[in-house]
C-alpha positions in Angstrom: 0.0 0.0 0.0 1.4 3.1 -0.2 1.5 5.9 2.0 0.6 9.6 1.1 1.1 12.8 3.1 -0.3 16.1 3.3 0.6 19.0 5.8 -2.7 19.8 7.8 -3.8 23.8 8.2 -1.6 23.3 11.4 1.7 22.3 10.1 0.5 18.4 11.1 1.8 15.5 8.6 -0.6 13.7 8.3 -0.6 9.8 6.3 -3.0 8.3 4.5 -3.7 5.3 2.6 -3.9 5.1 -1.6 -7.1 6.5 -2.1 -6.5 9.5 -0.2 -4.3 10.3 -3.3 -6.9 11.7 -5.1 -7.8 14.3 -2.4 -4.6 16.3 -2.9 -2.4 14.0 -1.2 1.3 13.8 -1.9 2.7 10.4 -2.2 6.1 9.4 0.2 9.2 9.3 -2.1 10.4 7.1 0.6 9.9 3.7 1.7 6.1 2.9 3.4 8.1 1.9 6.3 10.1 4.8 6.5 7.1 7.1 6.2 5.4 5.7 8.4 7.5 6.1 10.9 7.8 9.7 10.3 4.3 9.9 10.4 4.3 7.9 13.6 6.8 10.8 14.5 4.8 13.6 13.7 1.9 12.1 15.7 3.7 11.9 18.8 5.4 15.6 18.4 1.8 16.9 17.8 0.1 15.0 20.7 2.5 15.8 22.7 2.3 19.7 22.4 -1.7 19.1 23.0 -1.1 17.6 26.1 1.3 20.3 27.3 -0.7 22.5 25.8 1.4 24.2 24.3 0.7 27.0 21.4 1.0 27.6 17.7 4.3 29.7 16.8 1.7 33.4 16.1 4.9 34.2 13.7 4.2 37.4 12.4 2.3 38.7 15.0 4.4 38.8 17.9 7.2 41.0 16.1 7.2 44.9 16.3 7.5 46.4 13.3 10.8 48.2 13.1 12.5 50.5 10.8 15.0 48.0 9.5 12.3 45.3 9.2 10.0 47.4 6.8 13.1 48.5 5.0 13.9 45.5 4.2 10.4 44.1 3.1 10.1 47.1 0.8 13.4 46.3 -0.5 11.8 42.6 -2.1 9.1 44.3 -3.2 10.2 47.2 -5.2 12.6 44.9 -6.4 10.1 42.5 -7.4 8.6 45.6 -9.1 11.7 46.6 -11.0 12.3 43.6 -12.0 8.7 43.3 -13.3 8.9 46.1 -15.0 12.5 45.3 -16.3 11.1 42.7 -18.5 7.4 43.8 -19.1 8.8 46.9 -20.6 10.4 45.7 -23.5 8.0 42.3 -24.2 5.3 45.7 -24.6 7.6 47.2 -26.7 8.4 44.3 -29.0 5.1 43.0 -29.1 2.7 46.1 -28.7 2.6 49.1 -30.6 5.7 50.8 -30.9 4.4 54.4 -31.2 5.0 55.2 -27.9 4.5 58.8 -28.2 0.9 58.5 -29.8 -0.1 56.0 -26.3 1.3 59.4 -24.3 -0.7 61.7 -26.6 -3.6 59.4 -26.3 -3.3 59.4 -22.6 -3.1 63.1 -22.0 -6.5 63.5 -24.0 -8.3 61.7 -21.5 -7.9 64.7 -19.0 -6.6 64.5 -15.7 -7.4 60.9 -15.5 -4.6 60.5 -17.9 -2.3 62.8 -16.1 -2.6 60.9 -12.9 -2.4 57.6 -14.6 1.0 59.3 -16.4 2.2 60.5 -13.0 1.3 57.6 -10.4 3.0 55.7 -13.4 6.1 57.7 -13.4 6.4 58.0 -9.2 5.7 54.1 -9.2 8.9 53.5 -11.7 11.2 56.2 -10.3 10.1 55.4 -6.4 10.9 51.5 -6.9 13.9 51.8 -9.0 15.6 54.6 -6.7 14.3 53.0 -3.3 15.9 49.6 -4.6 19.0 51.6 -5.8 19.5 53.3 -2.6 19.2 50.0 -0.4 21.5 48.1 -3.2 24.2 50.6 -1.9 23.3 50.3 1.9 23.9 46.5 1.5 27.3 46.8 -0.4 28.2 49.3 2.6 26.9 46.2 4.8 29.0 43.7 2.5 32.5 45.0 3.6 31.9 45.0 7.1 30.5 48.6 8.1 27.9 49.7 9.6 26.1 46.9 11.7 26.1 49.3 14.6 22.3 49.7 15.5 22.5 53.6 15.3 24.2 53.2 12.1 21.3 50.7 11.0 19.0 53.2 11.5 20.8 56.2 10.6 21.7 54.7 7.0 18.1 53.7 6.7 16.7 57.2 7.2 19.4 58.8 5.1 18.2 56.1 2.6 14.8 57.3 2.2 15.9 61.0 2.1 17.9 59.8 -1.1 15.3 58.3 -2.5 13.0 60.7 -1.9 15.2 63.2 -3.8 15.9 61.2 -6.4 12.7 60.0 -7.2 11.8 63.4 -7.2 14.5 64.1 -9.7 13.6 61.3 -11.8 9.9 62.5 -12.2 11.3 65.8 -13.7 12.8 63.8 -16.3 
């Protein structure tokens, strides 16, 4: 028979038998011995935390949401963004229309729906690729060894979003 596992809504392996396959189960790649022994495993490690009654990890909610921390989410996202952007752009350019000037046109004769489409376009671009640019070069300082001081953490964080600010705000001007 073989034995198939799924990861219950509370991080519980949990084994089943063949046709349990076809409800989303994922068969062992081991030996049915072997997995049911981790199984067996998993069944004592959750039954014991019952009985001690001991809680589920609350992972993100127990942390306080520092300046470092929120740096550094925003750092995966507007890279995630750049890079989006990095490769959207030209696949619209090589597959789309390439009068780009006649879209702009096009855009500016809706009114100023199409001047705050233009702008919150141009602010998204410039914010993520300046914000990411900025923290690229707070992580290289990082890299050689300087600044790991907490003040310094902080400090180079602030001066980082001053930066960006100002060249994002250069960058729209373009």
């Amino acid at each position: 028979m073989a034995v198939c596992f799924r990861i219950s809504s509370c991080g519980k392996l949990l084994a089943g038998s063949k046709q349990w396959m076809q409800a989303g189960w994922v068969p062992a790649v081991m030996g049915s011995t072997s997995a049911q022994k981790t199984a067996n495993q998993m069944d004592r490690y959750w039954k014991k935390n019952r009985q001690l009654n001991r809680p589920l990890s609350p992972h993100l909610s127990i942390y306080k949401y520092d300046v470092p921390m929120v740096l550094s989410i925003s750092n995966r996202i507007t890279a995630s963004a750049v890079t989006i952007a990095f490769y959207l752009g030209p696949l619209v350019y090589l597959f789309g229309g390439k009068d780009f000037a006649g879209y702009y046109a096009m855009m500016q004769s809706w009114g100023p729906l199409g001047h705050t489409l233009i702008g919150t376009t141009k602010f998204s671009l410039a914010f993520c690729f300046s914000y990411h640019f900025c923290a690229s070069i707070r992580h290289f300082i990082w890299d050689i060894g300087q600044g790991y001081a907490k003040p310094q953490v902080y400090q180079s964080g602030y001066a980082m979003l001053v930066v960006t600010l100002l060249m994002t705000a250069g960058l729209m001007y373009l």
